[in-house]
ZAMARGU-4260 file (C-alpha; in steps of 0.2 Angstrom, whole numbers, plus 5000, padded with zeros to 4 digits):
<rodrens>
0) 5090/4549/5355 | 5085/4562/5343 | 5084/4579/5347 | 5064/4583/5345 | 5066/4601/5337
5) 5077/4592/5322 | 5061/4579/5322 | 5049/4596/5320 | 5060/4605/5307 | 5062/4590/5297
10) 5042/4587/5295 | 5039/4608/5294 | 5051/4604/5278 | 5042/4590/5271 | 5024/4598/5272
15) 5030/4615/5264 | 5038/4605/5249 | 5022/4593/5247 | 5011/4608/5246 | 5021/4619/5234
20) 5020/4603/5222 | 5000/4601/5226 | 4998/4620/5220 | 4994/4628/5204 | 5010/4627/5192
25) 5017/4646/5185 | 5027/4648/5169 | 5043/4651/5170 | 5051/4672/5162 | 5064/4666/5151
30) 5081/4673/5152 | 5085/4687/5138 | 5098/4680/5125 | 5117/4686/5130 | 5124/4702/5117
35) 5139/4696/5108 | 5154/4704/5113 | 5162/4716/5103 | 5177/4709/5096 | 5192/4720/5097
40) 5203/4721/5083 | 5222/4714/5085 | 5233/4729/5085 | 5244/4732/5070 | 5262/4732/5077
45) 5273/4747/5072 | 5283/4744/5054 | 5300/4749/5053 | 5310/4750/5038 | 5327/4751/5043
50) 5342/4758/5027 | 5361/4758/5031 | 5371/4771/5024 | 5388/4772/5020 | 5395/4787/5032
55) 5387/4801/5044 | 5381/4817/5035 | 5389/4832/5041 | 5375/4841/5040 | 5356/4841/5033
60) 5358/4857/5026 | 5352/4856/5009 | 5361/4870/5002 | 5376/4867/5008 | 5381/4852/4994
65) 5374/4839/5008 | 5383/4821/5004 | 5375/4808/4997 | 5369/4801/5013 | 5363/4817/5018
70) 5355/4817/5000 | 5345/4799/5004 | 5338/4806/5021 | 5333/4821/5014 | 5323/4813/5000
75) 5311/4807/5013 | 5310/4823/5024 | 5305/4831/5008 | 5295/4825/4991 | 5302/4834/4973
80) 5297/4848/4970 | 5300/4840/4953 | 5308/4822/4951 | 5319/4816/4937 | 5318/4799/4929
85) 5321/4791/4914 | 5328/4805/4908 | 5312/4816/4911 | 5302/4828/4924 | 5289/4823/4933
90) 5282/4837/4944 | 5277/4831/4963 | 5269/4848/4972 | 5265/4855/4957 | 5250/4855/4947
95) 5258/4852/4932 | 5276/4858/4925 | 5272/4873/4914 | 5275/4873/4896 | 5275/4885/4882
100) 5260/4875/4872 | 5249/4878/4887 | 5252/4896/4889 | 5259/4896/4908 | 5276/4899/4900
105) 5278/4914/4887 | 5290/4920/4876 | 5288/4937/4871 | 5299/4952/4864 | 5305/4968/4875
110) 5314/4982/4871 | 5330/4985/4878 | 5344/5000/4882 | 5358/5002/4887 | 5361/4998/4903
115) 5349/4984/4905 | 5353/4969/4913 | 5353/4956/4897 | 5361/4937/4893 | 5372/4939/4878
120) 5376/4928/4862 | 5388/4918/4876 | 5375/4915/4888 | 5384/4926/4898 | 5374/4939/4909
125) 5379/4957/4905 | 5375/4974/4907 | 5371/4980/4888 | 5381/4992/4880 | 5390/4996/4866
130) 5398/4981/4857 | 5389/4968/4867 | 5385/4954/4854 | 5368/4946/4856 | 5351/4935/4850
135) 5340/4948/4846 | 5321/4942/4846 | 5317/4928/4837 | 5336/4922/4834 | 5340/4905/4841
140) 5357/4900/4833 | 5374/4911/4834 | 5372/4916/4814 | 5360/4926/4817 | 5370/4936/4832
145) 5373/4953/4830 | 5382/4967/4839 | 5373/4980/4847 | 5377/4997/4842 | 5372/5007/4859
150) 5360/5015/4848 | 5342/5017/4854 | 5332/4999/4861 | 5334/4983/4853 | 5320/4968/4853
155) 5328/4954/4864 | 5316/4937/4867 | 5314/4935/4887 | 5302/4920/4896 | 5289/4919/4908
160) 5284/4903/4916 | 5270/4901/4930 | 5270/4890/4942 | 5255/4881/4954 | 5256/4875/4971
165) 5246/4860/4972 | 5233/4864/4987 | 5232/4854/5002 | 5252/4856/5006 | 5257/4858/5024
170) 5274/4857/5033 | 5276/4842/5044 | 5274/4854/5059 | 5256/4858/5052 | 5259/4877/5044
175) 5254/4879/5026 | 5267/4877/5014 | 5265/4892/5002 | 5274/4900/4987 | 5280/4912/4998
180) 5291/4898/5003 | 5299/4897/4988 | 5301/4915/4986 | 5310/4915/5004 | 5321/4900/4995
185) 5326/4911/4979 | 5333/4925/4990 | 5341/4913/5002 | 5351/4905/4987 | 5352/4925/4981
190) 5363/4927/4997 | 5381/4928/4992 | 5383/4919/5009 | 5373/4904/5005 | 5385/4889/4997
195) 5371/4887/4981 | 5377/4891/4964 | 5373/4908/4955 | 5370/4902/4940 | 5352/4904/4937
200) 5350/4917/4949 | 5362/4926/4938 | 5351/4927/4922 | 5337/4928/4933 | 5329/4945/4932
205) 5314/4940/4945 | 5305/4930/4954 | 5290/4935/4963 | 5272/4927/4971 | 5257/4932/4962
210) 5246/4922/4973 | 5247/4910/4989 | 5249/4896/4977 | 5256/4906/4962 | 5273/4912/4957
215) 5282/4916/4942 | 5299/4917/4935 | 5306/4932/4923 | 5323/4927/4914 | 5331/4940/4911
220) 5330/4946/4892 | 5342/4935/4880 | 5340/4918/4891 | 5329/4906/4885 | 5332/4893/4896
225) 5328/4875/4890 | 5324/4868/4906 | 5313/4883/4912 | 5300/4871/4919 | 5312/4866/4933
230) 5315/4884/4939 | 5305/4883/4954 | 5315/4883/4972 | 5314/4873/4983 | 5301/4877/4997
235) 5312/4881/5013 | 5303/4883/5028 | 5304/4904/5032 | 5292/4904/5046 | 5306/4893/5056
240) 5323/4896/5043 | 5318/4916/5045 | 5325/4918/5062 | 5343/4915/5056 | 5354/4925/5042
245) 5359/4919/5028 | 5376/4917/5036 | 5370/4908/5051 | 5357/4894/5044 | 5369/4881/5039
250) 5375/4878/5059 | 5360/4882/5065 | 5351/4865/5074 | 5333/4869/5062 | 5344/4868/5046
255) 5359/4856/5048 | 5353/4843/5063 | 5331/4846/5064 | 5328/4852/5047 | 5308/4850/5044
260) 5299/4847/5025 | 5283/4841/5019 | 5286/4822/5012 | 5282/4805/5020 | 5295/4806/5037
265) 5299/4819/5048 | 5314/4820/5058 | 5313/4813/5076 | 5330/4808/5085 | 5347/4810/5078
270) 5361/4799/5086 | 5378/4804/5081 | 5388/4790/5077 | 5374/4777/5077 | 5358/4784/5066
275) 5346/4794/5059 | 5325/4792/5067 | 5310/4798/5055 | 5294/4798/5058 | 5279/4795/5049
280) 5273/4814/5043 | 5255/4815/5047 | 5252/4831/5037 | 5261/4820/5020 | 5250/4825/5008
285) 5248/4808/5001 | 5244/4799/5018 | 5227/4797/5012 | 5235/4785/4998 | 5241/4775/5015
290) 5257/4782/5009 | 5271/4781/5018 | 5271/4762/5022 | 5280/4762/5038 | 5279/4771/5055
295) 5298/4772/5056 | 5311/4775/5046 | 5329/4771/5051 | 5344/4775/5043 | 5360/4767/5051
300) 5377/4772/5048 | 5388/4758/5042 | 5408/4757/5042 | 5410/4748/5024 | 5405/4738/5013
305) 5409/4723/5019 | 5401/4727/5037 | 5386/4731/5027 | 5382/4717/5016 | 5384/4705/5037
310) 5372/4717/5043 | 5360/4713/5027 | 5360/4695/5029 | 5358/4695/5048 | 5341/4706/5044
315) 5348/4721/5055 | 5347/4731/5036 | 5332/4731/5026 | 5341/4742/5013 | 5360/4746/5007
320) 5360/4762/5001 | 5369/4765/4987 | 5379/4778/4997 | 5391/4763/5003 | 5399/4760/4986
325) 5396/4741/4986 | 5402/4744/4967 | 5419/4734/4973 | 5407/4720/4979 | 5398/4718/4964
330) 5404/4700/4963 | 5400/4694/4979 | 5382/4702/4979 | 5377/4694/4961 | 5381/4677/4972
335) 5372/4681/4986 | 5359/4686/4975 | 5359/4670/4965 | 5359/4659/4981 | 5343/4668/4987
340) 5352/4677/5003 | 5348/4695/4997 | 5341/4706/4982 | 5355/4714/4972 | 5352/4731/4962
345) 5362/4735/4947 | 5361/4750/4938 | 5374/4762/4926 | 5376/4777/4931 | 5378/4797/4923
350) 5397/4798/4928 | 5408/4792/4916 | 5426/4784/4920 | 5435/4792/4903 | 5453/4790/4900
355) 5459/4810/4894 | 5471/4816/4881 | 5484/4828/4886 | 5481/4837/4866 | 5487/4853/4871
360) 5495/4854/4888 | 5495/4872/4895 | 5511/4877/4891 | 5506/4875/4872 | 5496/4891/4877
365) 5512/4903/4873 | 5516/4892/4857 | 5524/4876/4858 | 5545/4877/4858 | 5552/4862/4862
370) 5568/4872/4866 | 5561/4876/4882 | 5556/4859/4888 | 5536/4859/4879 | 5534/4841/4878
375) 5533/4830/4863 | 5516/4835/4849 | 5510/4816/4851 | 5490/4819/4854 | 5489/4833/4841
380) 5483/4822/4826 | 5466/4813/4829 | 5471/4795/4821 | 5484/4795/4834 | 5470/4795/4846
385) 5456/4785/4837 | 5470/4772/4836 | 5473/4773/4855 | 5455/4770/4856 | 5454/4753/4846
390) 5469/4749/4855 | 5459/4749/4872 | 5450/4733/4878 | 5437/4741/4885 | 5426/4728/4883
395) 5438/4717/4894 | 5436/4729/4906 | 5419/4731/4909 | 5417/4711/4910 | 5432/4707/4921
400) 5432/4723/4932 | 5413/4724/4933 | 5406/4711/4929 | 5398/4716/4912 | 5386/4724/4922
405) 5387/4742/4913 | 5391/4747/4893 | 5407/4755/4884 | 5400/4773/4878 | 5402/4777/4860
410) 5399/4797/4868 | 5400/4808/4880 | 5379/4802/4882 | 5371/4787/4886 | 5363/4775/4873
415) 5346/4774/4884 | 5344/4795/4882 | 5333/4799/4870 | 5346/4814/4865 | 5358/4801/4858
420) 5366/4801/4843 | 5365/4779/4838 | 5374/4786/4822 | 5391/4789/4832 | 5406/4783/4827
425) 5412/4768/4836 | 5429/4763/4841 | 5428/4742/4846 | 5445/4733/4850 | 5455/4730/4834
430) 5471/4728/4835 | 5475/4726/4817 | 5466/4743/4810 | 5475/4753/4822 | 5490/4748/4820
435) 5487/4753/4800 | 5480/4772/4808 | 5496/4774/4818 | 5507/4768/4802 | 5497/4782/4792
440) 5501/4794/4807 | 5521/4791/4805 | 5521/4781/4820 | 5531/4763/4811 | 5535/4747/4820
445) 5555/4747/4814 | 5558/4730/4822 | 5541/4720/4818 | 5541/4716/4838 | 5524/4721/4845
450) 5533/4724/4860 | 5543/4736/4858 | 5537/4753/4855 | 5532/4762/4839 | 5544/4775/4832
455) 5542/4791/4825 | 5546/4795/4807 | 5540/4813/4798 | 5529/4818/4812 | 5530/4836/4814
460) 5534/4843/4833 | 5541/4826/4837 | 5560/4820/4834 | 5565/4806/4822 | 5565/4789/4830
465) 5557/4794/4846 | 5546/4778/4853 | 5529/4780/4858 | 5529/4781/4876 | 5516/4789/4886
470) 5513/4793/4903 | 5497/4787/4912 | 5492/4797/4927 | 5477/4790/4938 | 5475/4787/4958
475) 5477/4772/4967 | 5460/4766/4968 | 5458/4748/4968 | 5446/4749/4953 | 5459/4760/4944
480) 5474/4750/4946 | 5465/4736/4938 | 5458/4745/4923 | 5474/4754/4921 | 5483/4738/4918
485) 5471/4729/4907 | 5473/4743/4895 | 5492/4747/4898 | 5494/4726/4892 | 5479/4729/4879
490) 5489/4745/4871 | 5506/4734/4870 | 5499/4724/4858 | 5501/4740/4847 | 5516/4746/4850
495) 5512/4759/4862 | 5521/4761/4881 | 5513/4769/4896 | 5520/4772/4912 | 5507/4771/4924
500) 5509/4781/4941 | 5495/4784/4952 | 5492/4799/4962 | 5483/4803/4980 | 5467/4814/4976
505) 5471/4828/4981 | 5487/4828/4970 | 5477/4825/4953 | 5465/4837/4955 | 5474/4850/4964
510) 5471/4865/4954 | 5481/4873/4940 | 5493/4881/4936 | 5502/4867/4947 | 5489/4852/4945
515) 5489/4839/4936 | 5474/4839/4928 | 5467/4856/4930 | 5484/4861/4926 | 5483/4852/4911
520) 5501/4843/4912 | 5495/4825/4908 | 5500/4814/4891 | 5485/4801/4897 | 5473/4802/4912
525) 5460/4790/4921 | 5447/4801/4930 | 5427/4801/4930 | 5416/4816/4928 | 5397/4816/4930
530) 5383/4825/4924 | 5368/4831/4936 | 5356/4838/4923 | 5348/4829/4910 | 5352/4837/4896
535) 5369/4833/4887 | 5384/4840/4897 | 5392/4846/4878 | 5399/4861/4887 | 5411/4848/4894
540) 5422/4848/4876 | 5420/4867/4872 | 5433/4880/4870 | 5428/4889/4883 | 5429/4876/4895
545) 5448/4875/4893 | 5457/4878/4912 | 5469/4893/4912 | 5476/4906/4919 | 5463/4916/4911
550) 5448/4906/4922 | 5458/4901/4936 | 5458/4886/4930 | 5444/4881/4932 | 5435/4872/4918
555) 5431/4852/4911 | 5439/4852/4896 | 5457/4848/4904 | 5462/4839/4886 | 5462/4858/4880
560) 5453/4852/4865 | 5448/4866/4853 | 5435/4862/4836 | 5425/4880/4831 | 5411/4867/4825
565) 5409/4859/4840 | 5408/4876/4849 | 5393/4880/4837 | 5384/4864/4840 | 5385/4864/4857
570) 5379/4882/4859 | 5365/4879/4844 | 5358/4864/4856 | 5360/4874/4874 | 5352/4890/4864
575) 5338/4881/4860 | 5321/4874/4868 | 5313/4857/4867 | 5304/4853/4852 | 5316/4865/4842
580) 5325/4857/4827 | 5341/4864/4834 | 5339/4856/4849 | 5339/4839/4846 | 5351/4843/4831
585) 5363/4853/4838 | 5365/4840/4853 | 5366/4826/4840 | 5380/4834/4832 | 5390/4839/4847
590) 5390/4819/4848 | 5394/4817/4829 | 5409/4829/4830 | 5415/4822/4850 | 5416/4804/4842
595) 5426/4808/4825 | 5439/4822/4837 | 5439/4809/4852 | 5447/4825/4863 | 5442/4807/4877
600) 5439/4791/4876 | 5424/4785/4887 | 5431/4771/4895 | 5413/4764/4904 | 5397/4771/4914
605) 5402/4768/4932 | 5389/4756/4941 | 5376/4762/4957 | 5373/4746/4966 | 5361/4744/4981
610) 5355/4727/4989 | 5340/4724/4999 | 5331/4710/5007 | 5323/4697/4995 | 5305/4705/4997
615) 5309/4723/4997 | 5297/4730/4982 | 5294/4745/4973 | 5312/4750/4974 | 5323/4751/4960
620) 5338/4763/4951 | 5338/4775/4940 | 5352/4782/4931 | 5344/4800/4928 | 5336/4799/4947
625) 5341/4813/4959 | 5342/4802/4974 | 5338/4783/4973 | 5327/4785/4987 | 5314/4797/4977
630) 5298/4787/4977 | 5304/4781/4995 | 5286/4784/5002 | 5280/4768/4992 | 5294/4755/4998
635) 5287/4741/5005 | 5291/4722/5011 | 5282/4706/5014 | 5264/4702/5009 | 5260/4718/5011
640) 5269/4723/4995 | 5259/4728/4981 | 5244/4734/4993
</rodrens>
């Protein structure tokens, strides 16, 4: 039965709902429309550009002649001061790079006495007195030299060059960067403790702030330097560098291991034996350019070569540096590079690999006497060597050994410099004509077999019937042997012998008297010399340059060659300033001169090669670039390239 309570409720229900239905009918408040969520954006994910390198740096210190892995990681910690490329300046934290036609660089004429610090006719720095020759003002060439008589004051020429801090510059710390940086960096190379050359310190007479964004340069009177829109040091940190001596600074952890700058990275974790962490610089002075483009840079230290190029392709290196001399793998990367696997970067270089002629060995120096062993006169007379040259395959050379990816100079500069001479006498393989310059040079082919060596016949300082036999002295570099034997078979064809040996480093250039190169005791020898500046290295070929027991031997013109005119040219062009006639002239002829004389014969521009990952941009070498990483703050890969 059911209960009579669940009867009542039931019917209570029922009434309720059919009265609420009778009633007057209300409008309903409609609900407010939702507020559309904010979206939030997808986080950009860190970007890492990661460079391999071919060995550990010793040290960051950048005075101390850092490598050139040390070089590439300091190129991102710091930004200039002034760049170099295609042979030019740029300036980076300058407003501009001063110049004589603007007016922040003067010229003007002082008076001098005795005892004034002055740079003489030589371009030696001197204390003037009494028989020191000089420029007086307004000279520019060594004819117009004169001799100071000690009495009274002389006009000498002496420069002044401003130069301006752009504003806004700040150490990656956060403390301004100031000329009074710069100034502390000029006394610290002044140190005869710091390991920096002396050169233009020595013709230096000051160098002082004028204001926090101002400082000028004073040569001393006499040196008018051609390059005096460089002469601005390096800003060096001296609210941190300061605390140490001079002495002391290049083992100290702020110098060699946490050195701090004001480019796109700052240092943030070195891991010795394993890499080198940078991290984006918040106070780059370009980061409003959204420069640089990643917030990490890696640079890992790789074994070799070979280790490197894996590392590439399995995408563990974004970069090779060219700091792993992948020139012996030039071969394999122009195949990976044709198989789409990786970017390969080719570029010559400003050191030359140049084959030397013993002309005047050092013991020549006393007189040559060939009753106390001096050896035979063979490199004295310039045909003999022009025909040596056009008995070298060169040619064969560059396209075997490296794989026609650099150029045979015709001098001692490149053809892409705008300072080079296209008028040079050139020396191309020709078999046929040098064997007519050797015949005119007494050197005859007694039994018309090619392959036996010439003989001498009425050559002065050399017996009778003494073959042409040289000896050609190199190291055992892989690269070397092989060139050394394309052109030992190449000069065959002429009827000249060498005997090749090849020598540990240290051995050949182990300094004179006892060295082989420095001491000057070579018939023929393989070596390579670069340049660092842009301007023509013709102080390479002068007199002056000559190693002996007067210089310590020390000096680059180890052939001990020896032309008065070449002397002149050279010091015409190095005496004068850009835009000078003399200038471009003197340098011209130096080139003129170097090609007719051939004191060497430039064998090839050794290559720089690098590789990258197929969409690495806005990287590239230069041969004139102080580091290849200089504009390091724009690399970029991915799509993102060209942003």
């Amino acid at each position: 039965m059911p209960d009579r309570r669940s009867v009542f409720v039931s019917l209570f229900v029922f009434l309720a709902v059919l009265l609420a239905a009778c009633g007057p009918k209300e409008t309903a408040t409609p609900l407010p429309a939702p507020i559309p969520a904010t979206p939030t954006p997808t986080p950009v994910p860190p970007r890492t550009l990661t460079i391999c390198l071919g060995q550990e740096p010793a040290s960051l210190y950048p005075l101390g002649n850092p490598s050139s892995s040390a070089r590439s990681i300091l190129a991102a910690i710091y930004d200039g001061p002034i760049d170099t490329n295609s042979y030019g300046y740029q300036a980076v934290i300058l407003k501009k790079l001063p110049s004589l036609a603007d007016g922040d660089a003067l010229i003007s004429a002082v008076s001098v006495y005795v005892g004034d610090e002055v740079v003489d006719a030589d371009d030696l720095p001197v204390t003037l007195a009494p028989g020191v020759r000089l420029r007086p003002s307004g000279c520019r060439s060594d004819e117009c030299a004169v001799v100071y008589d000690g009495k009274g004051e002389i006009q000498m020429d002496q420069m002044v060059v401003n130069f301006s801090l752009s504003p806004g510059l700040y150490w990656s710390d956060g403390m301004p960067l100031t000329v009074d940086d710069s100034v502390y960096s000029y006394n610290l190379a002044a140190d005869a403790s710091t390991p920096a050359s002396k050169y233009l310190i020595d013709r230096t007479q000051s160098y002082e702030a004028v204001d926090e964004q101002t400082v000028q340069w004073w040569g001393k009177p006499g040196y008018l330097d051609p390059t005096y829109f460089t002469n601005f040091w390096t800003p060096y940190p001296r609210h941190v560098w300061s605390q140490y001596t001079p002495a002391e600074l290049p083992e100290s952890e702020a110098a060699a291991r946490n050195p701090i700058g004001w480019g796109p990275y700052a240092m943030a974790e070195w891991v010795s034996g394993d890499a080198v962490t940078l991290k984006k610089n918040p106070f780059y002075f370009r980061a409003g350019e959204g420069l640089p483009k990643f917030d990490t840079l890696v640079f890992r230290f790789i074994s070799g070569p070979e280790t490197a190029i894996s590392e590439l392709l399995a995408g563990r290196c974004d970069l090779l540096d060219a700091s792993l001399h992948l020139d012996g793998q030039a071969g394999i990367l122009e195949s990976f590079d044709s198989g789409g696997q990786l970017k390969a970067i080719f570029s010559p270089t400003n050191v030359m690999e140049r084959l030397d002629f013993g002309i005047r060995p050092a013991a020549y120096d006393n007189g040559y006497n060939p009753s106390t062993g001096d050896r035979p006169d063979f490199l004295s007379d310039k045909r003999v060597r022009q025909a040596i040259a056009m008995c070298l395959d060169r040619q064969k050379v560059v396209d075997t050994v490296l794989y026609g990816l650099t150029t045979v100079p015709n001098a001692y500069t490149p053809s892409s410099h705008p300072l080079y001479n296209p008028d040079v006498k050139a020396y191309p393989f020709d078999v046929v004509a040098a064997n007519q310059l050797l015949e005119q040079a007494g050197w005859r082919d007694q039994d018309n077999d090619a392959g036996t060596p010439r003989q001498a016949w009425g050559i002065a300082n050399i017996p009778a019937g003494m073959p042409l036999v040289l000896n050609y002295w190199t190291t055992g570099a892989a690269q070397r042997r092989q060139v050394s034997q394309i052109l030992a078979d190449s000069l065959a064809q002429c009827g000249i012998k060498v005997n090749i040996q090849y020598y540990e480093p240290t051995e050949l250039y182990a300094q004179g008297p006892d060295g082989v190169l420095f001491g000057r005791k070579f018939d023929l020898a393989g070596f390579a010399m670069g340049s660092t500046g842009v301007e023509p290295p013709c102080a390479w070929f002068t007199s002056g340059e000559i190693p002996n027991s007067a210089n310590h031997w020390v000096g680059t013109n180890l052939s001990g060659y020896t032309n008065p005119a070449y002397d002149a040219a050279c010091l015409s062009a190095r005496g004068a300033l850009p835009g000078e006639a003399d200038y471009a002239d003197g340098y011209r002829a130096t080139q003129a001169i170097f090609a007719e004389d051939l004191p060497i014969v430039p064998l090839y521009w050794r290559l720089k090669v690098a590789a990258a990952r197929l969409d690495l941009c806005s990287f590239s070498l230069d041969p004139s670039a102080a580091s290849d990483l200089w504009n390091i703050e724009a690399f970029d890969y991915g799509d993102r390239c060209g942003e």
